[in-house]
C-alpha positions as CSV (number, residue, x, y, z in Angstrom):
1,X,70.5,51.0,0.6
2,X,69.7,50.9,4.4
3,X,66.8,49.5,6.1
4,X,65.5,51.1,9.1
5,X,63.3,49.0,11.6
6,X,60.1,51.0,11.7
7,X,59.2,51.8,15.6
8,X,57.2,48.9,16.3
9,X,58.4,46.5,14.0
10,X,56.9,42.8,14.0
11,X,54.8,43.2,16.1
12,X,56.3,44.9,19.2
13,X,55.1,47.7,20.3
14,X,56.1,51.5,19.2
15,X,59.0,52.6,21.9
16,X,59.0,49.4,23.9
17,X,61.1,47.1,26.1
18,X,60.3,44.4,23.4
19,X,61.0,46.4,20.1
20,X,64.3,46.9,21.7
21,X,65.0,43.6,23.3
22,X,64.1,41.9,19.6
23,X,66.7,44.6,17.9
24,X,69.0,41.4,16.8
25,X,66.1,40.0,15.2
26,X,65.6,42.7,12.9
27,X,68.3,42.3,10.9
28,X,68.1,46.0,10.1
29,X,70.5,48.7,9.5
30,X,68.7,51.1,12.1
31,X,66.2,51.3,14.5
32,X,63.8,53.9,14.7
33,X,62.2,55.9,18.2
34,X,59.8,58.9,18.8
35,X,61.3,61.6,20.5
36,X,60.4,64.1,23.1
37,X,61.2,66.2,25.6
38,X,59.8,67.6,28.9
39,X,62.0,69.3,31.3
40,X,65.5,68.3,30.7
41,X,64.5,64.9,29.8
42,X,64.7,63.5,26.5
43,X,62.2,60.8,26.4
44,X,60.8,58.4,24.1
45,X,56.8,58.5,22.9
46,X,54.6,58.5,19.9
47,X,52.5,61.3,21.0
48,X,53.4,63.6,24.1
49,X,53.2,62.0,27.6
50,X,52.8,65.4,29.8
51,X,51.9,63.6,32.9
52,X,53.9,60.3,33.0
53,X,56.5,60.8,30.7
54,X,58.9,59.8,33.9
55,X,57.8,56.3,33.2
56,X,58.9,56.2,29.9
57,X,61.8,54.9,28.2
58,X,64.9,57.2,28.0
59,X,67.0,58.5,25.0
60,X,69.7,57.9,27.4
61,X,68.6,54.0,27.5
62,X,68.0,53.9,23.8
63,X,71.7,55.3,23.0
64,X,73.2,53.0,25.2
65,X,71.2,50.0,23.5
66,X,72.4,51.0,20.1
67,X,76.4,51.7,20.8
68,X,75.8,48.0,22.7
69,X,74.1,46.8,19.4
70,X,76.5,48.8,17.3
71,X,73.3,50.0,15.1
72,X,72.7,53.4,14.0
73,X,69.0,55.1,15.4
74,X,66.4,56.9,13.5
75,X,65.5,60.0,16.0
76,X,62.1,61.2,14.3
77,X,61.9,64.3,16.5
78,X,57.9,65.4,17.7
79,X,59.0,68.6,18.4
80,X,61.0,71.3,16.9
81,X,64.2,72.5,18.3
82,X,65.4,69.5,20.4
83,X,68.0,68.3,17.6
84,X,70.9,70.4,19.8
85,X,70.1,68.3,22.9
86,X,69.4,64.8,20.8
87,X,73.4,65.5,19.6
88,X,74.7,66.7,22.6
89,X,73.1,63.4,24.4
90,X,74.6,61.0,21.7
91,X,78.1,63.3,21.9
92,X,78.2,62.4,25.6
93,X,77.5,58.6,25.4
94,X,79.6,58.2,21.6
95,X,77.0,57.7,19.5
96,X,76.6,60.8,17.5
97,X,78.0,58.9,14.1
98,X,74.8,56.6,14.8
99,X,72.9,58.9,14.2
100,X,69.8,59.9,12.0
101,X,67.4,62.0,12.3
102,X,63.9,62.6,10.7
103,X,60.5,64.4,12.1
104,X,60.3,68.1,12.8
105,X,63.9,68.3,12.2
106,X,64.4,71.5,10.2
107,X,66.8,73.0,7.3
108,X,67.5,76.0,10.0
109,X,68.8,73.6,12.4
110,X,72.2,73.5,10.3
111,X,74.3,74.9,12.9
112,X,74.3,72.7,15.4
113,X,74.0,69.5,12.6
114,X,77.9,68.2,12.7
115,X,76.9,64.5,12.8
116,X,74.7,61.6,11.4
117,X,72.5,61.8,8.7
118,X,69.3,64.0,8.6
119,X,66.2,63.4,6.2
120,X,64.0,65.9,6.2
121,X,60.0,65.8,6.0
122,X,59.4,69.0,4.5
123,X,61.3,72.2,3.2
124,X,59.0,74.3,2.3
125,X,58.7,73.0,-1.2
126,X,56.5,70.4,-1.9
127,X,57.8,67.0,-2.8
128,X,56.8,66.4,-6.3
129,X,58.7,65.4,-9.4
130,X,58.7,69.4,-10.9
131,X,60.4,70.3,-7.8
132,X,62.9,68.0,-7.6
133,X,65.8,70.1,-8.8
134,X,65.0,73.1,-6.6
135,X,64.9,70.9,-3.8
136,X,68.6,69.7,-4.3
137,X,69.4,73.2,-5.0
138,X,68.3,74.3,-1.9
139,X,69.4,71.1,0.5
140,X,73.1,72.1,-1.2
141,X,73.0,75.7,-0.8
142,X,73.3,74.9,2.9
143,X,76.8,72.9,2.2
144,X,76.1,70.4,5.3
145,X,78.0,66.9,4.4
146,X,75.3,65.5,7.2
147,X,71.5,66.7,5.0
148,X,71.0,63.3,3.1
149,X,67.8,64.5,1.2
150,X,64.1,63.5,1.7
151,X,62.1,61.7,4.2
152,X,58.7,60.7,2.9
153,X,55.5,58.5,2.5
154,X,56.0,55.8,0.2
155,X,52.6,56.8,-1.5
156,X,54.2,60.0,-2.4
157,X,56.7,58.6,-4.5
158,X,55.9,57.2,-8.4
159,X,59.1,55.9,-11.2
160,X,58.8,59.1,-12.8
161,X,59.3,60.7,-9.5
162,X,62.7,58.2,-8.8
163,X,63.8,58.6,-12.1
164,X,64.0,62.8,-11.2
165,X,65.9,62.2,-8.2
166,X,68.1,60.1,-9.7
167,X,68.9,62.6,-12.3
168,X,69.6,65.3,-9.9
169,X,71.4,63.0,-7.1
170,X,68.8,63.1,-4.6
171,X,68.3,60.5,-2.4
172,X,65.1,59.7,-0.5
173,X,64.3,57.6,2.6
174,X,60.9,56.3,2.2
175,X,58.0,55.1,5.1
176,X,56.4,52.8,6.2
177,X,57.0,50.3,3.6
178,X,54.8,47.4,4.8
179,X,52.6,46.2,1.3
180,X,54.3,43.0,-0.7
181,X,53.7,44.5,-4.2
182,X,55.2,47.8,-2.9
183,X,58.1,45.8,-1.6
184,X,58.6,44.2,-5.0
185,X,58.1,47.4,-7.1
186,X,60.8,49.6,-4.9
187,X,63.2,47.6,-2.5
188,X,65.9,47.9,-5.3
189,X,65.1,51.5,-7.1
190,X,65.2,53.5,-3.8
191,X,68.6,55.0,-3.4
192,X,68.9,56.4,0.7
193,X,66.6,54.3,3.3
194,X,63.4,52.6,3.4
195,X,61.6,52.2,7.0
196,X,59.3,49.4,7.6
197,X,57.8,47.0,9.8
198,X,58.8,43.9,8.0
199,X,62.5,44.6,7.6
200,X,63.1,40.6,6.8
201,X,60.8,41.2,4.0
202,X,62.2,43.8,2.6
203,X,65.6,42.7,3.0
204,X,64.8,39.9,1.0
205,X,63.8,41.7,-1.8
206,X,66.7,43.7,-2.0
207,X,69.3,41.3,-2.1
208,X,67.1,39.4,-4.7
């Protein structure tokens, strides 16, 4: 199980100085930033910054932080077609087996996938327990060591619905896991990644 530090997490700020300067506090197994890109610049936002993305934080900075930290990085990518930059970025400083990725990262985007870990938030089949063969049929059929299965909502997900991917071997990573009872219910039946803002909290649970 690995625990990803949800952008933001305790209290923060979403792609901050402070979310990164309180990484050790964490005690998570990744971090997690919003990615995008204008120019040549890969730059770090929740929602697109046309206008002063120059004053934001860098990829650049945030990969440096994490091979400092020696902590692997959830990329959730805002836009389509950036993954080939995101690796070629994290090839240049040595990070690229820190990776993870998650967003609008897409089953196409194979090719240039030769590191980390990618979840995916849709594959053109919706993610419900009658579909859960199919879907590990088709992440297979692509034969990339580095697809790790699903990326979804915790309200999307039910015990009948774990039980199916645990029949078929396919793992999830599950957001934004904040609620106690939901903590309590699922820290030690989800089999991939949970991402949430209390990452002590969860923690806790699943080494209960």
């Amino acid at each position: 199980m690995m625990i990803t530090a949800h952008g933001g997490a305790m209290n923060t700020g979403r792609n901050t100085q402070a979310y990164f300067d309180n990484i050790d506090t964490y005690k998570a197994d990744a971090i997690e930033v919003d990615i995008w890109k204008k120019g040549n610049l890969l730059y770090l936002s929740h929602l697109p910054s046309p206008f002063c993305y120059k004053k934001k934080l860098t990829l650049r900075y945030a990969f440096e932080v994490v091979k400092e930290k020696k902590i692997k990085i959830n990329c959730d990518l805002k836009q389509t077609g950036i993954i080939r930059d995101v690796i070629e970025l994290a090839k240049e400083i040595g990070v690229q087996d820190y990776l993870i990725f998650t967003g609008e990262a897409r089953l196409s985007d194979s090719q240039y996938v030769d590191c980390g870990q990618v979840w995916f938030n849709r594959m053109g089949i919706k993610y419900v327990k009658q579909n859960v063969k199919a879907l590990k049929e088709l992440l297979d059929s692509f034969g990339n060591p580095h697809f790790a299965g699903l990326n979804l909502k915790y309200t999307k997900i039910d015990d009948e619905f774990l039980q199916e991917c645990k029949k078929y071997d396919l793992k999830l990573s599950v957001f934004t896991i904040d609620d106690e009872e939901v903590m309590k219910k699922y820290a030690k039946k989800i089999d991939g990644n949970i991402t949430t803002n209390r990452p002590l909290d969860v923690r806790r649970y699943v080494e209960e």
